[in-house]
N, C-alpha and C positions, 0 to 999 in steps of 0.2 A: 480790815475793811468792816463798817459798820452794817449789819444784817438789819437792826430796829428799824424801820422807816415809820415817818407819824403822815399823816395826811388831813387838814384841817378843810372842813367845807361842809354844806350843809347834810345832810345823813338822812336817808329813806331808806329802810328795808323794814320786809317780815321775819321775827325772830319765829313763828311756829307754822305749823300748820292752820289753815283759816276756813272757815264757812262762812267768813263777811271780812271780808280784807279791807272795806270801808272804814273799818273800825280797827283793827288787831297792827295796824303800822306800828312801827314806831320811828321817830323823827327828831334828830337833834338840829337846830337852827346854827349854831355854834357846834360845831361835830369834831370828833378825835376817831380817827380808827388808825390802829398800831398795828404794823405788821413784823415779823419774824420769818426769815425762810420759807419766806409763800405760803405760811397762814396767817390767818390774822389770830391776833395775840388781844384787840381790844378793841371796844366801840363804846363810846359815851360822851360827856359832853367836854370839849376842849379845856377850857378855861380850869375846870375842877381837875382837873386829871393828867394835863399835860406834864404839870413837874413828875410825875412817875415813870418818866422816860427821860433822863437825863442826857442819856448818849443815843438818843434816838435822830436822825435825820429827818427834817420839817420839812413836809413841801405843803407850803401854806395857798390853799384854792379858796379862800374867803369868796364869799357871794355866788360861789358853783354849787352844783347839787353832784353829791356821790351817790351811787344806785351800786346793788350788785349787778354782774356783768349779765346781760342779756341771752337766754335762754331760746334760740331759734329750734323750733320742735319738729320740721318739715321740710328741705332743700333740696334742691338737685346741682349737684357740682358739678356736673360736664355741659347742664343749659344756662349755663354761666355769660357766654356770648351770644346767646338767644336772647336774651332778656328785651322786651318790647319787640317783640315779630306779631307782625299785623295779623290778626280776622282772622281766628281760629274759633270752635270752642273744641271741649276735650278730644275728640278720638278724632276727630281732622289735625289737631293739632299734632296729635306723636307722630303722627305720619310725614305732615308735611316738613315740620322743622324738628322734633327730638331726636326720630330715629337717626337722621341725615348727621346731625349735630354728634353724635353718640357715637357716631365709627371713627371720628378723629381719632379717639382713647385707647383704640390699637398701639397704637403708639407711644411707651412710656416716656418717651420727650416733651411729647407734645401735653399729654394728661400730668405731669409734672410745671409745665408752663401756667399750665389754669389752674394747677392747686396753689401755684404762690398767687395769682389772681386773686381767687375766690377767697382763700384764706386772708390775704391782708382786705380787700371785702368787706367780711365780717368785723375785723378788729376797729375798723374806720367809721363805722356804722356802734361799735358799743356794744358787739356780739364776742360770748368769750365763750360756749358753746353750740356746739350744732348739731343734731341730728339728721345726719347726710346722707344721699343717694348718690354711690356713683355710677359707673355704665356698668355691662356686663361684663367688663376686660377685668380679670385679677390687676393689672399689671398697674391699671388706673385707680384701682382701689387701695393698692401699696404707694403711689407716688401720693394722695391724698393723706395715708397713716404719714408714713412718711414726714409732708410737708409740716401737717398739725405739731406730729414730734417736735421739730425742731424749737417749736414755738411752747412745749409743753401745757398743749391744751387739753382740757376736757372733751374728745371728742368721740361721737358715736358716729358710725356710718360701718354702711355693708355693698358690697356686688351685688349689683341688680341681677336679679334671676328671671330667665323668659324661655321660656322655650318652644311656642308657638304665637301665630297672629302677631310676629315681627318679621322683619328683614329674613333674610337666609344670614346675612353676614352679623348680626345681633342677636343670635341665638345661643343659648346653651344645652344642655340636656339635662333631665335629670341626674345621672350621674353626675357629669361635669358639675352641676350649680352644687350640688351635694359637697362634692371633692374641693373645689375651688373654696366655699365659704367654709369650710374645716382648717381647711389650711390659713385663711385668711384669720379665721378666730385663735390660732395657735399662734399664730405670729404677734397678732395685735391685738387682743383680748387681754385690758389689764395687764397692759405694755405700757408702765409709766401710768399715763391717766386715760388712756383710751379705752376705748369701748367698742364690740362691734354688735348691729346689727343684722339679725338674717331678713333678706330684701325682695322677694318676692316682688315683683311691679305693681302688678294687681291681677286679683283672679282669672282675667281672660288673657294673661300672657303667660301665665303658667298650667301646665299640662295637670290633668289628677295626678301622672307619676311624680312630677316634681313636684308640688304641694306636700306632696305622700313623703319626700325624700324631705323635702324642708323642716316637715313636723319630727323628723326620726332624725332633725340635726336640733333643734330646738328642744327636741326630748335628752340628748345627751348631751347636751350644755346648758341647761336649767337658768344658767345667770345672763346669758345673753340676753339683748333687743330685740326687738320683731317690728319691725316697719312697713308699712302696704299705703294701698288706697282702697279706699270707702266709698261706697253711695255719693260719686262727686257730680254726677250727671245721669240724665234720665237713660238715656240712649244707653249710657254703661250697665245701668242696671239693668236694662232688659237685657243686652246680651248677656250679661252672667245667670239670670235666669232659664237661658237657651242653651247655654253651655252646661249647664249645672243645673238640670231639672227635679231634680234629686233631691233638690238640698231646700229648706226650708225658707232661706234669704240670700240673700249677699254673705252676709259676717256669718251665718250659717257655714257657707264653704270653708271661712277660713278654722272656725271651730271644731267642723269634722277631720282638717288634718290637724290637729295640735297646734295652731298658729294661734290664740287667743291666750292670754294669760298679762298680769302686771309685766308690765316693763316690752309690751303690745302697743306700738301708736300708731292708729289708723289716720292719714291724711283725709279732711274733709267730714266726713258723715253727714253730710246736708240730709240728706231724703232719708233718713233713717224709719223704720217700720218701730213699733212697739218692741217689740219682741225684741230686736235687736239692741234698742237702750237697756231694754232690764237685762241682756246680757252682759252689754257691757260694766254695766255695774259689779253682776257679778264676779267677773272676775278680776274686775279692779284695771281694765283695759283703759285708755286714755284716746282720746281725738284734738289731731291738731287743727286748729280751728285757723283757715289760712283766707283771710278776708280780700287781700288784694287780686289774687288768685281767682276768686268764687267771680269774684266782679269782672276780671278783664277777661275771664272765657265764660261765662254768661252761665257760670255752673246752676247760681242760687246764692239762697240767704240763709245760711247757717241759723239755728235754733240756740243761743247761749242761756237763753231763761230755760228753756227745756234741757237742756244738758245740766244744768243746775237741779230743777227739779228732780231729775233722774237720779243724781246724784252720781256722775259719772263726770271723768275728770279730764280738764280742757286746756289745753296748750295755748296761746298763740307761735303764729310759725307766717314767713314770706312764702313759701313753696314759688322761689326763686328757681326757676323760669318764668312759669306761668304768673307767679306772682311777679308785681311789679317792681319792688325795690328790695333793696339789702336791708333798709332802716325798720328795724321794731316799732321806731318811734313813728313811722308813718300807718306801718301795720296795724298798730294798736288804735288810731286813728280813725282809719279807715274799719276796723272790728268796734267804734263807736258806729259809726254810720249807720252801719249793718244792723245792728242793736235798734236805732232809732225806727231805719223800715218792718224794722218788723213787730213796732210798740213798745220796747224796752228802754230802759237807759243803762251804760255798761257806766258805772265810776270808776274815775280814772284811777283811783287806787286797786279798783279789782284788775283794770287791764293791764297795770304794773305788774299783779301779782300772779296774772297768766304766763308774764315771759320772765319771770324770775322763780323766787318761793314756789307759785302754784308747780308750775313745768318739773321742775328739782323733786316735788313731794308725789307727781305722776312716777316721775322714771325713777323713783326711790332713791334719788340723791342728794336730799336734801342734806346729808352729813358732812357734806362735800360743797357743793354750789348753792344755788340760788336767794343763799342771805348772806350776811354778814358777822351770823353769827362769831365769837372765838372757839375756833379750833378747824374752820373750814377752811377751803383752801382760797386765797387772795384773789378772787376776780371781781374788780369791780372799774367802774368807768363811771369819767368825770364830762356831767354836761355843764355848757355855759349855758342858762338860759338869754342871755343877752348876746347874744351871737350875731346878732345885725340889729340895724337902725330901729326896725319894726319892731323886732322882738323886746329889743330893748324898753322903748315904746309902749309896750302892754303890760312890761314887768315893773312899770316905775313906781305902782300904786300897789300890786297885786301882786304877793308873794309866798300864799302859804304854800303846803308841796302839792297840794290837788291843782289848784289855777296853776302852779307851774308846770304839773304833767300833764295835764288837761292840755291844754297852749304850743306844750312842746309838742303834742300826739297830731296837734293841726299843722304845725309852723314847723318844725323844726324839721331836718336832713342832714347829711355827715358833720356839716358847720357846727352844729353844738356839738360834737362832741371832741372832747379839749383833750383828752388822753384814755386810755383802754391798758389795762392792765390783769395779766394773767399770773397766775401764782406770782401775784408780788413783783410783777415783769413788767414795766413799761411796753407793751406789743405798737404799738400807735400814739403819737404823739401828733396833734394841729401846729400845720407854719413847720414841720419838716421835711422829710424826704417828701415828692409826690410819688404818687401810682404811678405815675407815667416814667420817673427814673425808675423806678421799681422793676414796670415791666421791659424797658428797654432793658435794663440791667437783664435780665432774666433770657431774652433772645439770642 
């Protein structure tokens, strides 16, 4: 069986690190990228370079655009079937729908049912990793490694840890969250290509002991993730204030347990104080910046010119629930918008390089994901920019890669996306199987 596969179509990604991604692309109109055993092996321009693969397998995408695989920095995997629940904004919302939604996951059946959901989700939308929240159940945190497994994804996610101001039945304890995500990082920690994070909800669902237990598991696993929520709303931050009078800010609390450090991404940071950006700099902490989210529960308008300034490092991310859709390409979109209310303008090559490149260089995996470099591993996903009548329509004249991700960030949803491919894997292919045989299959 032949391993080489060649892939012809047009080519965007960042080969480095960037402090103007406007600039630092690179873009072949005619593109080659060769793959080998779920790395890629080569990227350049077709026509010069094709005959150096003789016995390479051609799947010829002329007139598509290849991107690496989409970088989601912020998700909730069990508010998966919540997705559009009316007239909330933050702390009315976990009440009325997360918490409720969230004790299904007792059940490994059923938290196994929404990981094939959730996960094919992602693939169909052009997502080839994620950084995930699931509920408090170990059990649902394993059917999620689990699912990912099978699909040999890049994925990070952790057990949500709560031990007060929820449910009685969505609680853990210090101990327990302590126990439970130890075990979970022994299990799935650099298990194939997984990743775990420790998952705290946010400061006012965790106790000082747990905080205190989570920093004394993050101190003896130095390489893991750390995921939370941030200054996403007013009302949040006064009560962390109330809870936590002690402590100098918000991201203060998380700093006094050892929760801050690279490979740290705080969901949100809207209302961020001074004090807080120049720490996050310091430590090299990153924020996912989740623009569908901010809008549909009336959080606010993220600062991206100021988190630049700061020089403190930015994801895009759905924060799927609250967020609106699975598509990056809408996300990115809608983080123009946002830009625009608040006097800026985002270029579409910097909001490429938020949910690829930039995301990958946050969570220090650029060696791995979010370009295309050779020697990383094969995720990347093929858009049609012509995907319907209209689309078509806009592209007939206008084709460099900015008007086409520009256009796509407005127009486009699962339709352009023509195939998703993980280590070199076809995960998702258009005009095959649907979701809906998928999920009957699955019941």
């Amino acid at each position: 069986m032949k391993t080489t596969q060649a892939y012809r179509a047009s080519i965007v990604h960042f080969p480095n690190k960037s402090s103007c991604p406007k600039q630092d692309y690179q873009y072949f109109e005619d593109g080659l990228l060769v793959t080998r055993n779920g790395k890629i092996e080569f990227i350049g321009e077709y026509k010069n370079h094709i005959n150096q693969y003789p016995d390479a397998i051609i799947h010829d995408y002329s007139g598509k655009l290849l991107l690496p695989g989409f970088i989601d920095s912020h998700l909730h995997f069990p508010q998966t079937e919540m997705l559009a629940s009316f007239g909330e904004q933050l702390l009315d919302w976990l009440t009325d729908y997360t918490f409720p939604v969230e004790r299904k996951f007792a059940d490994p059946k059923y938290a196994g049912h929404i990981a094939k959901i959730f996960i094919r989700q992602l693939h169909r939308h052009g997502t080839t990793t994620g950084m995930v929240y699931s509920s408090v159940h170990k059990q649902a945190a394993d059917a999620l490694f689990q699912e990912a497994a099978s699909h040999n994804m890049l994925l990070i996610a952790g057990k949500v840890c709560m031990d007060r101001h929820c449910p009685d039945w969505l609680q853990d304890t210090p101990q327990s969250a302590q126990q439970d995500s130890a075990a979970l990082i022994e299990k799935w920690h650099n298990n194939g290509r997984l990743k775990y994070a420790i998952t705290p909800r946010f400061a006012p669902t965790s106790s000082p002991e747990q905080l205190q237990a989570l920093g004394e598991l993050a101190q003896q696993y130095p390489d893991v993730f750390i995921q939370t929520h941030l200054s996403e709303n007013h009302n949040e931050i006064a009560w962390v204030k109330e809870l936590f009078p002690e402590r100098k800010n918000y991201l203060d609390v998380y700093d006094h347990y050892g929760l801050l450090r690279k490979g740290a991404v705080f969901g949100h940071g809207i209302h961020l104080e001074q004090a807080e950006w120049q720490r996050l700099q310091e430590t090299q902490a990153s924020i996912a910046f989740c623009p569908t989210s901010n809008l549909f529960l009336g959080s606010g308008l993220f600062d991206l010119a100021k988190a630049e300034q700061e020089n403190v490092a930015v994801m895009l991310a759905t924060d799927v629930g609250g967020g609106t859709s699975f598509s990056m390409l809408k996300t990115m979109g809608e983080a123009y918008k946002i830009c625009q209310l608040k006097g800026n303008q985002m270029d579409p090559m910097h909001g490429l390089y938020l949910m690829t490149q930039g995301a990958a260089v946050g969570l220090g995996l650029e060696d791995s994901i979010g370009n295309l470099n050779p020697g990383t591993d094969a995720d990347f996903v093929i858009l049609d920019p012509e995907f319907d009548v209209l689309s078509a329509l806009r592209f007939e004249h206008h084709r460099t890669p900015q008007d086409m991700l520009f256009a796509l960030s407005m127009l486009a949803d699962d339709r352009a996306i023509t195939a998703t491919f993980v280590a070199g894997t076809a995960v998702y292919q258009a005009n095959t199987q649907t979701d809906t045989q998928i999920i009957k299959g699955a019941l």
